[in-house]
N, C-alpha and C positions, 0 to 999 in steps of 0.2 A: 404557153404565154398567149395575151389575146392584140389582137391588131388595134382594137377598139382606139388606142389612145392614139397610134401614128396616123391613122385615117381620121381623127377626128383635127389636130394638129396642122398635117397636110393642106386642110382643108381652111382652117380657121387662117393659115398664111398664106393661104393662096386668097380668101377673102380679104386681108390684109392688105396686099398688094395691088390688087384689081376686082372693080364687080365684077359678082357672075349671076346666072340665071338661080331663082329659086321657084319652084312648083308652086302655084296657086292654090294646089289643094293643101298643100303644107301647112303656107301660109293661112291658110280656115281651121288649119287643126292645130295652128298654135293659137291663132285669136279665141277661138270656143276654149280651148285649155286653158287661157285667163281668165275670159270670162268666169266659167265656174271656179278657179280660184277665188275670185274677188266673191261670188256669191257664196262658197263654204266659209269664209271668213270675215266678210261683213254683214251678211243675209240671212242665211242658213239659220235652223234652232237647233241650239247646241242640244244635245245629248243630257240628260238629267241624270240618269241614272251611268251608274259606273257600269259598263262590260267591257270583259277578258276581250281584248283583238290579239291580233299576231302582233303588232307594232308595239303591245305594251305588257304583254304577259311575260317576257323574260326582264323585265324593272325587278328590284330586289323585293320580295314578297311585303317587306316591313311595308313599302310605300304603298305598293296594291293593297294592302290593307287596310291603311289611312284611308285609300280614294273609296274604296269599296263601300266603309262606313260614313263614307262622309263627313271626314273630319275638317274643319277647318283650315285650311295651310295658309301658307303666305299671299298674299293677294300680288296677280299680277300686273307688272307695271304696263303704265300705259303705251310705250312702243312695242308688245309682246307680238298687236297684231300686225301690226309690219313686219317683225322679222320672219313670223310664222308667212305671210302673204308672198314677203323677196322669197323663201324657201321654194314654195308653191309655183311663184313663177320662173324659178329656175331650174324649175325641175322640167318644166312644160317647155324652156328655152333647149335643155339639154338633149331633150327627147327631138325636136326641132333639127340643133346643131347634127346630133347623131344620123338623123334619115338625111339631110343633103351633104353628110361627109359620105353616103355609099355605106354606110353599117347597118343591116337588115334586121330591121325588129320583126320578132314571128308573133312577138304579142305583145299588149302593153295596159295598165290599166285595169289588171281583170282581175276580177273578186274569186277569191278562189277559198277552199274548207276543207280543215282537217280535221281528225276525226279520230279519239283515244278517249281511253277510261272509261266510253260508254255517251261521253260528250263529244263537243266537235268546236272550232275557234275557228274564227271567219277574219280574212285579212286582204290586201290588193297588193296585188305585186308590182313592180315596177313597169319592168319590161324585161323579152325572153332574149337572147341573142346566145347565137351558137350552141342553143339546145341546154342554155343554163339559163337561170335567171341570178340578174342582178339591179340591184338595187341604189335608188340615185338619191346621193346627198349632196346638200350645201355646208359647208364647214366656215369656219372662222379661220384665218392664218395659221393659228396657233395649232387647231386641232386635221388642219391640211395638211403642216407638215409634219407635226408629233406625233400626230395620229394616224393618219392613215396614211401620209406621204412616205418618202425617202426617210424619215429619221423614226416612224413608226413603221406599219404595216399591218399584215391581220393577227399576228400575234398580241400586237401591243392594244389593238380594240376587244381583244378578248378581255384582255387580263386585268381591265374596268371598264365593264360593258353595262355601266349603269343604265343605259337607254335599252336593254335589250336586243342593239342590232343584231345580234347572232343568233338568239333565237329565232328572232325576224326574220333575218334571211333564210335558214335553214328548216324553218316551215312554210316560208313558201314555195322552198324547192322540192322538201317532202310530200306537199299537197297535189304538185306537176307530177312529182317521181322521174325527177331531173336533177342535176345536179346546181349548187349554188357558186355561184361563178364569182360575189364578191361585191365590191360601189364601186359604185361610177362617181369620184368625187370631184367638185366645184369648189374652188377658191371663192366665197363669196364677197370681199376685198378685190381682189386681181383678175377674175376671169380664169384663172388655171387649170386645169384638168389633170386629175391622177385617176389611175386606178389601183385600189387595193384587193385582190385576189389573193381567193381562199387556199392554203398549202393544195399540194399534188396529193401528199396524205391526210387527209380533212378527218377522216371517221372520227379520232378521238373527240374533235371539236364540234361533229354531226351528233354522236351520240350525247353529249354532253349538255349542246344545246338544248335538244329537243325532252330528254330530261328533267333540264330547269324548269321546261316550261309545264310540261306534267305534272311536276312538283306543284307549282305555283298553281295551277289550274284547280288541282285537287283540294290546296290548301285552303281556298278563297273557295271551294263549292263545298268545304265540310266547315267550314268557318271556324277554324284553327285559330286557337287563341294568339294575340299580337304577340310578337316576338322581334324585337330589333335586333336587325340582323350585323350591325355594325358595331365595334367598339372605340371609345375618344382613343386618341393616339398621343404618346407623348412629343411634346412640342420639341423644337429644336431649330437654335438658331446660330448659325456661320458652323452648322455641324455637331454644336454642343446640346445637351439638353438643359433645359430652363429649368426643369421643373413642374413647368406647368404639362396639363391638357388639354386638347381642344379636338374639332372636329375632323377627322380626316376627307377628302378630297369629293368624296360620295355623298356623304352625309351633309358638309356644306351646302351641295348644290340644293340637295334634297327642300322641297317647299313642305313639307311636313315635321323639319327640326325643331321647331319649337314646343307642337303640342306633345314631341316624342323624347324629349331629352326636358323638360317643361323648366323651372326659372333658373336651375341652378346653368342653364348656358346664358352665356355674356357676348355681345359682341362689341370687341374693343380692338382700338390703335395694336401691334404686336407691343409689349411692352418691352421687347428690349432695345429696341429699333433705336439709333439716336438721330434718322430720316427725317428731310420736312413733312414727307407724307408716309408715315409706317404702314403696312397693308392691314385691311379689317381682317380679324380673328374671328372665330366661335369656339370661346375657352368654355371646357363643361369643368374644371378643376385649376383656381388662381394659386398655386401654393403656400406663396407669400401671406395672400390673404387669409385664407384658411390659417397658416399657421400662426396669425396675430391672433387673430378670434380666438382660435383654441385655447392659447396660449391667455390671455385674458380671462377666459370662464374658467381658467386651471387656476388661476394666480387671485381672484375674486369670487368662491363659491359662493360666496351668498347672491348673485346674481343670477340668473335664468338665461336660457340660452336666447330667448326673445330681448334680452337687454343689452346681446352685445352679436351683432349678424353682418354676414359681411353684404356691400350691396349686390343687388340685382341689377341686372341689364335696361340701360337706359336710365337708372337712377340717380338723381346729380348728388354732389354734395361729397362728401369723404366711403374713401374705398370699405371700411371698417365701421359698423354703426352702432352707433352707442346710445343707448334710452337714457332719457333725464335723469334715470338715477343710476344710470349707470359713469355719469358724468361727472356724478356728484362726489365720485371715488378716483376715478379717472377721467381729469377734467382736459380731453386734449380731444383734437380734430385729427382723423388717421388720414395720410395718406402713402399707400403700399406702390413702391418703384422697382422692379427687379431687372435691372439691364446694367450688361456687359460695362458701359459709360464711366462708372464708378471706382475702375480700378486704381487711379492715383489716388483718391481715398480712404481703398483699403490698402494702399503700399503706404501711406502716412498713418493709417491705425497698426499696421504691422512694427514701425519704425517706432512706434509710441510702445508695444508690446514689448520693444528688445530692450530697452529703457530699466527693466527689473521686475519685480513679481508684484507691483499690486495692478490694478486695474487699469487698464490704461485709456486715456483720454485723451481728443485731439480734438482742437481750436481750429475753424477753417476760416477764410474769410475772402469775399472778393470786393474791389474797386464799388464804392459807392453803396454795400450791402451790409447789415449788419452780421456778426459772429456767427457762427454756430458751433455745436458741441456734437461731438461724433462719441458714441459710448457702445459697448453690445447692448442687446436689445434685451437680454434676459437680465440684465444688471439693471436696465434702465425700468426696466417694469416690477422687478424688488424692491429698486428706491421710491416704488410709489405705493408699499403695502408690505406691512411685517412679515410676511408672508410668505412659503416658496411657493414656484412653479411645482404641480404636482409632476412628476417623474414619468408621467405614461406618457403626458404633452411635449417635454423635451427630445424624448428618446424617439418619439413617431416623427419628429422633423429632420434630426440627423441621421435617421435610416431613409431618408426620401429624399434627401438633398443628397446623396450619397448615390445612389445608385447608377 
């Protein structure tokens, strides 16, 4: 276990309480550490082309692929460069906090190169302390405490290490041929300080690292056809599943979902949510909708699947899209609802079922609104065409709502 946090602590309440003296050269080594903060990030000429660094060759290859080619991604918002800048100079504050709590850095800042396959990945390490290096982040509350804090640790940053830190850290400890001691992490909200250290038994997580990033290295220098490394996850909400799909946790954050998963993702309210503010989605599969549409081009062959499509993301108008002629047969405006909200509805369509064997039908109505009619959906779209639903489109919905 390292003293790092109680020495830095001690320190920060002992400031707390009473001034104390700070070094003047200190003090120059955190002003110049701003300074070129402020000049890498409002100054500086970015980088044009994509290179492999240690900071970003263990990201999940799919993405190093996008940047490699230069694909388009999401554009970023305009406070990206303040948060990248607070990062920066928190990191120059911590380095600062560290030298007048008494914690001895042997080195700090240093560009360092490894060297595999026949190539080599150039990267800057933090800073060295007790003969390991570790590495200093700023976090958000959330990924302070779940993440690397008390209710995470370094198991839980492995186990979605979409940024690579492990690779990260574990080549720059291989590049010293030292070992990786871990963050140094900042509450960037609160001012907090944790440390998350790497197990006593690290190798699986040493080899494994440096692995990935082999992998990765090798794949982007023989230029390895695109391969998305992720798959949509099925949705689920208060525990249950919906039905639907959408993007898992990685693949959200990812700024290259769009051109990688291309129109068939949506990003919508959750739709079962009965919330003023339901949280935003990226559904790659709406079930519902899907099973209208299908369901329609089964029930209407002479139609084409361009006459009847369900929308795309950001499209106003009705969930289910229907061309002028396809209106002219089914002449209605879709809109597809699938949330939990419904259920005295279907216990009033159930109560109508016990009623006796023909179809059964329920009358809804509230204060000041007019009627409605509640009927099934596959009865309701026979009564608009002599016609049945062909059998393959039935049968693929109750094995999927089913499972």
């Amino acid at each position: 276990m390292t003293d790092i946090l109680s020495k830095v602590q001690l320190y920060l309440d002992k400031v707390a309480k009473e001034p104390v003296k700070i070094s003047d050269k200190m003090v120059e080594e955190f002003g110049e550490a701003c300074k070129s903060a402020l000049r890498k990030q409002f100054s500086e000429e970015r980088r044009k082309e994509f290179k492999p660094r240690m900071s970003n060759i263990g990201r999940p290859l799919c993405q190093l692929q996008m940047e490699a080619k230069n694909v388009q991604g999401e554009g970023q918002p305009y406070n990206v460069k303040m948060r990248n800048t607070f990062g920066d100079l928190i990191e120059a504050l911590a380095v600062f906090v560290l030298k007048s709590a008494g914690v001895k850095l042997e080195d700090e800042q240093k560009t360092v190169k490894y060297k595999f396959n026949g190539s080599s990945i150039e990267g800057r390490l933090d800073v060295k302390i007790d003969k390991k290096v570790w590495d200093i982040k700023s976090a958000s509350p959330y990924s302070f405490e779940k993440k690397f804090g008390t209710a995470g640790g370094f198991e839980e940053v492995a186990k979605d290490d979409a940024f690579g830190y492990v690779s990260q850290g574990y080549l720059y400890s291989e590049s010293e041929k030292i070992p990786f001691g871990g963050w140094i992490v900042i509450n960037k909200s609160t001012g907090e300080w944790t440390i998350c250290e790497t197990p006593l038994a690290d190798d699986q997580y040493r080899v494994k690292a440096i692995q990935d990033a082999k992998e990765n290295l090798k794949a982007l220098e023989n230029k390895v056809p695109f391969k998305r490394c992720f798959n949509d996850i099925e949705e689920t909400y208060r525990t249950k599943k919906t039905g639907n799909r959408v993007l898992g946790t990685i693949c959200s954050f990812c700024p290259y979902k769009l051109p990688c998963w291309g129109s068939k993702l949506q990003l919508l309210r959750q739709q079962q949510s009965q919330g003023k503010n339901p949280k935003w989605v990226w559904y790659t599969d709406r079930r519902l909708q899907n099973w209208v549409r299908d369901s329609l081009r089964g029930l209407f062959l002479a139609l084409t699947d361009d006459d009847i499509k369900v929308a795309i993301m950001g499209e106003r108008g009705a969930d289910v899209k229907l061309s002028k002629k396809a209106k002219k047969v089914f002449p209605y405006d879709i809109e597809c609802k699938n949330t939990e909200g419904w259920k005295k509805i279907y216990d009033a369509y159930d109560q109508a079922s016990s009623h006796g064997n023909n179809q059964p039908l329920v009358f809804i109505k509230m204060n000041h609104r007019e009627p409605l009619v509640i009927v099934d959906a596959k009865h309701f779209m026979r009564l608009n065409n002599a016609g049945f639903l062909t059998e393959p489109v039935m049968v693929r919905y109750e094995k999927d709502r089913n499972k």
